[in-house]
N, C-alpha and C positions, 0 to 999 in steps of 0.2 A: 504494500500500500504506500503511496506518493505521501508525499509529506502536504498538508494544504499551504497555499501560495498566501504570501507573509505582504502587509503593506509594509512601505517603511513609515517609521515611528514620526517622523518630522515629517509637519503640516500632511498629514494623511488625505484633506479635503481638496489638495492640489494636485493628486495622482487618480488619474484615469485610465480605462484598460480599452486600447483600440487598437483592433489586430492584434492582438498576441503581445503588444509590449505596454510598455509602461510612458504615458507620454506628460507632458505636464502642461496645464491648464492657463491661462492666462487669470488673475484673480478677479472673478464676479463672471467667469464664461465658464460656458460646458460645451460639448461636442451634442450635436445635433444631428442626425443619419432620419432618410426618409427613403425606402427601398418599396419598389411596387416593383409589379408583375415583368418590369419594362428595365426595371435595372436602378439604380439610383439616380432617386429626383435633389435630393439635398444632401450634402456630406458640408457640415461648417461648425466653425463655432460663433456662441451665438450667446447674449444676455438674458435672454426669454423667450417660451416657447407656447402658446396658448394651441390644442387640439379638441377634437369633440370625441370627447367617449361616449362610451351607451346611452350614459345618464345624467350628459352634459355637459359644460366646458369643464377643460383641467389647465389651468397652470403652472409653469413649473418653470423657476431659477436655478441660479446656482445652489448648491449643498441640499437640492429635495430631496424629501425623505426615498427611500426603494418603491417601488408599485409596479403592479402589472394591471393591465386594463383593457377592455376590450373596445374598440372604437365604433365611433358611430357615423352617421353623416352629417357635416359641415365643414366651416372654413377654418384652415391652420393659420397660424399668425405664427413666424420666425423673426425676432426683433434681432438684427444683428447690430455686433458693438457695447456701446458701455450705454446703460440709460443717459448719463449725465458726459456725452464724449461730445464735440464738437468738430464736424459737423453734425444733426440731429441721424437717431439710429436710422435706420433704412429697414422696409418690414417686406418681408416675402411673404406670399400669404398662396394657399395651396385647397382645392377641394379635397378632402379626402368622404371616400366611401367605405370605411367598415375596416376589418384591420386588426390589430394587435400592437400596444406601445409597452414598452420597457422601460423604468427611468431608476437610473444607480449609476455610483460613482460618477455625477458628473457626468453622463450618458444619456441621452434621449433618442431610443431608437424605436422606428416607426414602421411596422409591417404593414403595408394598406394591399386593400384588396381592387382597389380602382383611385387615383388621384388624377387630377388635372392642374398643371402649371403654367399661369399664363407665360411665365420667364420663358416655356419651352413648347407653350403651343401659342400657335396664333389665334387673332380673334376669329376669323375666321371659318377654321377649325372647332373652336368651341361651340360657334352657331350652327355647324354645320352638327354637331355632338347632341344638343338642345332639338335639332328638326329630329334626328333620329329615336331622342326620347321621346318626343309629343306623337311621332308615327308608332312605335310598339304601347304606347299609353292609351291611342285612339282606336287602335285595334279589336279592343274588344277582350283579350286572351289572356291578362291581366286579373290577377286577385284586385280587392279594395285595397289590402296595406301596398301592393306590389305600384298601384296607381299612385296611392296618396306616396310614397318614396319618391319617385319619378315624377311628382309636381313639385316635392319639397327640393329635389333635385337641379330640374329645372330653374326655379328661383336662385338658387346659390351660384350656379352657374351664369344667369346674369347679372345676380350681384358683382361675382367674378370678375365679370366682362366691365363691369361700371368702375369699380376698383382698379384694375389693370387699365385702364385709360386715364383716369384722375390724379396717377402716379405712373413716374417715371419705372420703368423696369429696368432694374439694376442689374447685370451678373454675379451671383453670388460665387466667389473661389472657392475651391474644394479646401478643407482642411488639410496641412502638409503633417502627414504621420510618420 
């Protein structure tokens, strides 16, 4: 039997585990991972993190407690940078549809089972995402909850679209590990 994996004793709240090693934290940041079906949509660090779980929004800083949680449908908020830095933080902000998030050591990693980025799709695309919903929606073939998801759906996704024009779209850099 392995021996269990030891933190070191000084400032413990500034050691995070990504990939296999041991990296250090910049103080009031955590690393931030958003992986979908498609490959990684977000890899950063980042001062705060707002997602929708099952049973509502969660937010999460530096030094959250550990949690596992199951996601729900609405909009991600990634506030990059320090609250109080100059120039003002810059926020990416993401659909997510249903999922699995992880939050420890300084870690906020996000399994989603559908996300949409305006950073990485166009408006375009997302209208043309929104006709596709309101066509299997009108269909007929659809449960009641399976409909009312796919309205609530829709809505987010032009919030989305209102948002992403209102603001600049920034590229967020990969986190260097």
């Amino acid at each position: 039997m392995s021996a269990p994996l030891r933190m070191p004793l000084k400032r413990p709240e500034r050691w995070q585990v990504g990939k296999g090693k041991l990296i250090v934290a910049e103080p009031g940041t955590f690393q931030c991972i958003v992986i979908a079906p498609l490959g990684r949509l977000i890899d950063c660090k980042t001062a705060s993190v707002t997602f929708p779980a099952h049973d509502g929004q969660v937010g999460v800083w530096c030094n959250h407690m550990p949690m596992f949680c199951k996601l729900g449908l609405g909009i991600m908020e990634v506030k990059q940078g320090m609250p109080d830095q100059e120039p003002p933080v810059e926020s990416i902000f993401l659909l997510i549809d249903g999922g699995f998030a992880m939050v420890g050591l300084n870690l906020v990693r996000l399994v989603v089972y559908d996300a949409v980025s305006p950073k990485d799709t166009k408006v375009e695309k997302i209208e043309h995402i929104i006709e596709d919903i309101k066509k299997k929606t009108a269909s007929g073939t659809l449960t009641m909850q399976q409909c009312q998801h796919n309205t609530r759906k829709i809505s987010l996704l032009t919030q989305l679209i209102d948002m992403s024009k209102h603001t600049k779209d920034k590229h967020v850099e990969p986190a260097s590990v």
